[in-house]
N, C-alpha and C positions, 0 to 999 in steps of 0.2 A: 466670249466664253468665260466661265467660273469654274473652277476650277482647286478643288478642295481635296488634300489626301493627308489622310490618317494613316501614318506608319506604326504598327506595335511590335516591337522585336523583342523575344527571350530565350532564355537558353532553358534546358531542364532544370540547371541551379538557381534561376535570378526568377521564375515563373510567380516565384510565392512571397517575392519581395517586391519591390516599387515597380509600377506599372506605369512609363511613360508614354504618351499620345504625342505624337506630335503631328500639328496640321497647318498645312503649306496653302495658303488662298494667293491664287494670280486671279488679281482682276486685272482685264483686258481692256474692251474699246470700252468701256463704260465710264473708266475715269481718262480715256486718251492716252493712257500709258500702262506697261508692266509694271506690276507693283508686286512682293512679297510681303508677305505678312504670315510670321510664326505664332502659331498658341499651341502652348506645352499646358496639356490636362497629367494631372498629378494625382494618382492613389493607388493603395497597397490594396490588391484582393486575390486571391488565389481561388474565387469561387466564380460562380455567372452573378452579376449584378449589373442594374441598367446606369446607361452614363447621358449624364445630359450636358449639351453644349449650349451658350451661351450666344444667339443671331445678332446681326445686324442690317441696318437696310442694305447691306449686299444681296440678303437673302429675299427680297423681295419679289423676284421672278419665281416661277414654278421650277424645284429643282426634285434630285432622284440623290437617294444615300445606294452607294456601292461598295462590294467588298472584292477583295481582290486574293484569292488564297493558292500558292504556287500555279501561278499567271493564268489564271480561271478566274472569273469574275461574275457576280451575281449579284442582284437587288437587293437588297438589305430593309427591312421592315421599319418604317420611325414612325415619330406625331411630335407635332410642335404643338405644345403648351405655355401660354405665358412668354414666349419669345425665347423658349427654349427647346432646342431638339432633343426628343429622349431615343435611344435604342439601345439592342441587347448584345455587347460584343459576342462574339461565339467563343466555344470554349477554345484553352489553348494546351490541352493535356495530348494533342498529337501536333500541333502544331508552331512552328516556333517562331514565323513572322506572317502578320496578315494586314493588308491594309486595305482602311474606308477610304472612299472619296466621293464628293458630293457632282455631279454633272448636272448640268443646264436642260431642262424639260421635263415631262410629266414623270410622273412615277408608275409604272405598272399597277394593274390591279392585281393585289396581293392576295395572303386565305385571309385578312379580315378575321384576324383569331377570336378578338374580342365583339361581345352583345351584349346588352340589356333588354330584360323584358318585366314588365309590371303583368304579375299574375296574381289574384286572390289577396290583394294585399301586401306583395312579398318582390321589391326590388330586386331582380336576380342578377348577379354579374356574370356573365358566360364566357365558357371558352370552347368554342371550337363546337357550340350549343350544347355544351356540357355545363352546367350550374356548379358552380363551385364556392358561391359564397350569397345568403340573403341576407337583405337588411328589411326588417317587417315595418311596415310605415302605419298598419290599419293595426287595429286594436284587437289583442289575441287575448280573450278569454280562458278561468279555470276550468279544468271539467268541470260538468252539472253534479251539482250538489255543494261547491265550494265558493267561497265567497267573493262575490264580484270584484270586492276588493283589489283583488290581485289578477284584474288584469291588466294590459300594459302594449305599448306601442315604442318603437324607437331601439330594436336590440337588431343585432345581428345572427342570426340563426335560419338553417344550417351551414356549417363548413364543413366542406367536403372535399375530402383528400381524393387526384388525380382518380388512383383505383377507386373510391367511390365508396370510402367508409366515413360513415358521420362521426363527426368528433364532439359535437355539441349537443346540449341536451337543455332541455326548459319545463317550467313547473313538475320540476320532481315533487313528489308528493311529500318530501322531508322540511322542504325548500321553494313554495309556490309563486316566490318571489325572485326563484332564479332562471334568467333567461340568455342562454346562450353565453355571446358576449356583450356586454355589456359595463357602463359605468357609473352607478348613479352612487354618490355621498350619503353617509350614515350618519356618525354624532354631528351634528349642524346646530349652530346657535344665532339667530337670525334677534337681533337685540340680545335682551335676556329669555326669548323663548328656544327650548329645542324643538328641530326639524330632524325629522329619520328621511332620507328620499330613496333610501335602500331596501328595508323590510315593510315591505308594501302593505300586509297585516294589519300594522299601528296606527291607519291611514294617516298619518303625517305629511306625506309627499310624494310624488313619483317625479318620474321622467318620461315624458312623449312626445311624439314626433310633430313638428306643426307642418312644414311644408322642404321642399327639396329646394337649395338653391340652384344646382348645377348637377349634369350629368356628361359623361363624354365615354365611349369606347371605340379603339383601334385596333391598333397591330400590335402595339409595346405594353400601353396600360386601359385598364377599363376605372373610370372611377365618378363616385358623386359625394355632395356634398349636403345635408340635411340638418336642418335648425331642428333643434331638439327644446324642448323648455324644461327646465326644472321647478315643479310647481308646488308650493307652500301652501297646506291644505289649514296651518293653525295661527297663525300669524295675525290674520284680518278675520271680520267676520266673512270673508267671500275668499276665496283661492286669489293668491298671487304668485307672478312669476319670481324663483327668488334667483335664477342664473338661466342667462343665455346663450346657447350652446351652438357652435358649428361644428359638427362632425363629419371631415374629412376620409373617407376611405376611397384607399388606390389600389388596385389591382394589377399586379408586374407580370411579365411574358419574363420567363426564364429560360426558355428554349429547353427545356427536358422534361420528359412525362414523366417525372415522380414526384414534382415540387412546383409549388407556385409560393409567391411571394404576395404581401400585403401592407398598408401603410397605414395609421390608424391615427389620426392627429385629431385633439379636441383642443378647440379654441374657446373659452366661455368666459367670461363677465354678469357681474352683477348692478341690476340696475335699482337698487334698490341705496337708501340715502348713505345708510352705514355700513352697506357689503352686507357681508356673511362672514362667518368663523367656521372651517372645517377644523372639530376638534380630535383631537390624537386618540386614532381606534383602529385595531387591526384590522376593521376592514373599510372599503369606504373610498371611490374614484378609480381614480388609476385605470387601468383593465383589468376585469375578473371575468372567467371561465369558466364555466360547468362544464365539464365532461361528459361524454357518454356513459349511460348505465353499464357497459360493458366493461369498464375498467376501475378495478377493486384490488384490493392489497397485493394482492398475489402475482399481478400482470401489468401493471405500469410500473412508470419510473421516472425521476426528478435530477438533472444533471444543471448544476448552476457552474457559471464564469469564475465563481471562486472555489469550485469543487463540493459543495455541499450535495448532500440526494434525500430522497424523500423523507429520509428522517432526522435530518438536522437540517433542510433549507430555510426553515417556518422562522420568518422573524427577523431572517440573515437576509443582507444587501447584495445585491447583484449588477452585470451589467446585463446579462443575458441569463435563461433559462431553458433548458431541453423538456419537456414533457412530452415523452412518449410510452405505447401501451401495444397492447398485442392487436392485430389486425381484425376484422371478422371473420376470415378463415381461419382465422387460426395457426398460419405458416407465415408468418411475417411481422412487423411493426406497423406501426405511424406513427404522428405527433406534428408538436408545433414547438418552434423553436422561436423564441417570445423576447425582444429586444427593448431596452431602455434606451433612450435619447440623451446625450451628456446633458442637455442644456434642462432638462426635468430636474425637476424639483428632488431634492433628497435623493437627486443619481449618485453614485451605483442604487437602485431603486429596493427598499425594503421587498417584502413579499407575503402574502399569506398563504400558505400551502396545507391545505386539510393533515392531518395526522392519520396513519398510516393504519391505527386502529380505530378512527373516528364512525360515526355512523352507523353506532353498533356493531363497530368490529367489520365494517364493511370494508372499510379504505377506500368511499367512492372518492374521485379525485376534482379537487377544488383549486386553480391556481390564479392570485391576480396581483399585478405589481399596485404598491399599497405608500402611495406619495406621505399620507399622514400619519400611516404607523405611528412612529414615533415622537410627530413632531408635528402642532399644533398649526395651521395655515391659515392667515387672514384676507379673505379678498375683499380688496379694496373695491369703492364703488364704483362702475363707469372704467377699470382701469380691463383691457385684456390680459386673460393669462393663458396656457398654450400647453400640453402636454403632448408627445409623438411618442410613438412605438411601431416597429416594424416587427410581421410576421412571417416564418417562411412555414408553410404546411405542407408534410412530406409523407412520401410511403416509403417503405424500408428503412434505414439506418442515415442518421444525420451526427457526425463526429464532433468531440469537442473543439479540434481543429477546423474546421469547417463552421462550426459556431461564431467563432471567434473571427473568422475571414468574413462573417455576413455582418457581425457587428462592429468591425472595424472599414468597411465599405456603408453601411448606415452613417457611424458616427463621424467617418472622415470623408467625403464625398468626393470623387475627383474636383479640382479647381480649375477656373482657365487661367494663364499665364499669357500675356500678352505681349510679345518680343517687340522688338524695334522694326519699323517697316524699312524695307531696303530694296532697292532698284534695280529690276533684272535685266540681262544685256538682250 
């Protein structure tokens, strides 16, 4: 027998402070004797965020994650990835001890929250066959009459919040080169020529998708992974590639209908003899966002980790930002609450955030964390480099308290702790 149990105990005052796991493994007749083995997982979060544990060949029979909450016990949803188990603690705003444990044999068949389906072009991630996020892999053209130029392959569009309001929007007609989310580099200096891979117009360069390396959806996360090329239209006399791109997106179960979570990691290198120079321009990588037509001066709003809002965030560092706006009915909010990864470049991460009168006094709403703002970035050639940002997309109100809990469960991730093994009677 294996036999695995996650204790989590709190009081109403200690809920929103350090969050200890501790897990208790007997192995039985497998190694010929009782054995203990403690691992203390370590992290502060006061919100729903997924925890992953670290296997070993113990786990190598078919086992079952179980929760145990005032001596009721139930299935518990997981997926191992990479020799790691992920699942979604439940909340603990009524409850003050609850414990996992792993048991010996299959796992029931669960609801299988998560799907993907390839329609028309457009990777969907689904929850529950609800579409909540694309990524366009086939190539979306301008309307007729505007120039082929700007069309484009490789962005993420639409996301859609639980209630089922889009937040994203693509080839506005101010902006034919903005697509959803997306991130492609602007002032670029490939030797002594520049490359634009941002305003597609200039045709200097774009960004497109070549092929997908990986796809997976479960119960916890739905996610894939897509080689993107960043292609240099002036350089040679024929297009080269001048950066190669893997882009990472994950899709997290958070156990409540008003919010899903997202991961958004680009890994990209240059195979080119002398790199590239990303030169210092407010805008240009990172992630940038178009919003929907629906949100203008009057009805969104910009709340940053250092207290800045829509009219002073432009230009200022962050760890995190709130961007939300009024719903389409009209009796509520949304937004997306937009995370920087310590380990990026220029973290707490600059930002560009349209002006509140821009766009002819529109205030349509523009936000994307902006690694070269201010400071000029050399990629070396053949070397990888790595940018993460996590998103959580919400209906109704998302606190700065609760900001701040989602990005300090990003930036600080539980750990395992590996105790001493010790001999039971």
């Amino acid at each position: 027998m294996i036999n695995v149990t996650i204790v989590s105990q709190f009081s109403q005052t200690t809920k929103c402070a350090c969050c200890i796991f501790c897990l208790m493994l007997v192995f039985g007749c497998k190694y010929g004797k009782d054995e203990t083995m403690s691992i203390v997982l370590e992290g502060s979060s006061s919100v729903i965020s997924p925890v992953g544990l670290e296997l070993n060949e113990v786990f190598s029979d078919t086992f079952s994650l179980m929760m145990e909450v005032n001596g009721e016990a139930s299935e518990v949803p997981f997926q191992v990835d990479d020799n790691r188990l992920y699942f979604t603690p439940v909340s603990l705003d009524t409850i003050q001890k609850v414990s996992y444990y792993i048991v010996k044999g299959k796992p029931a068949s669960l609801d299988n929250s998560f799907s993907q389906t390839k329609e028309h072009g457009d990777l969907k991630l689904n929850w529950k066959d609800k579409a909540l996020l694309s990524y366009r892999y086939e190539m979306t053209y301008p309307p007729k009459g505007v120039d082929s130029i700007f069309g484009k392959s490789g962005f993420i569009h639409p996301i859609i919040t639980p209630k089922g309001d889009t937040l994203t929007r693509i080839q506005p007609p101010d902006h034919y080169h903005h697509y959803g989310l997306w991130g492609p580099w602007t002032h670029t200096r490939i030797d002594t020529t520049r490359v634009d891979f941002w305003n597609l117009g200039e045709g200097m360069g774009t960004v497109l998708f070549k092929e997908f390396k990986d796809s997976i959806a479960g119960d916890v996360f739905s996610s894939f992974t897509a080689i993107q090329e960043h292609i240099d239209f002036k350089t040679q006399e024929k297009p080269q590639v001048a950066l190669n791109e893997d882009l990472e997106v994950r899709l997290w179960n958070l156990g409540r209908q008003d919010r899903y979570m997202f991961d958004y990691t680009s890994t990209f290198s240059s195979p080119l003899e002398n790199g590239i120079l990303f030169e210092a321009y407010r805008y240009g990588g990172g992630i940038g966002l178009r919003f929907t037509e629906r949100w203008k001066a009057d009805n969104c709003s910009v709340l940053t980790s250092e207290g800045k809002d829509r009219l002073t965030a432009d230009g200022s560092n962050a760890r995190w930002a709130i961007v939300s706006g009024a719903s389409t009915d009209g009796k509520s909010t949304s937004g997306i609450l937009f995370m920087s990864f310590p380990e990026n470049r220029m973290h707490p991460e600059p930002m560009r955030i349209w002006p509140i009168d821009g766009n002819n006094g529109r205030g349509d709403m523009f936000f994307e964390f902006c690694p070269i703002r201010h400071e000029e970035w050399k990629i070396e050639a053949n070397k990888n480099y790595e940018l993460k940002y996590r998103m959580v997309v919400f209906d109704g109100e998302l606190t700065a308290e609760e900001a701040e809990a989602y990005w300090q469960s990003f930036a600080h991730p539980p750990k395992a702790i590996i105790a001493k093994n010790i001999s039971s009677n």
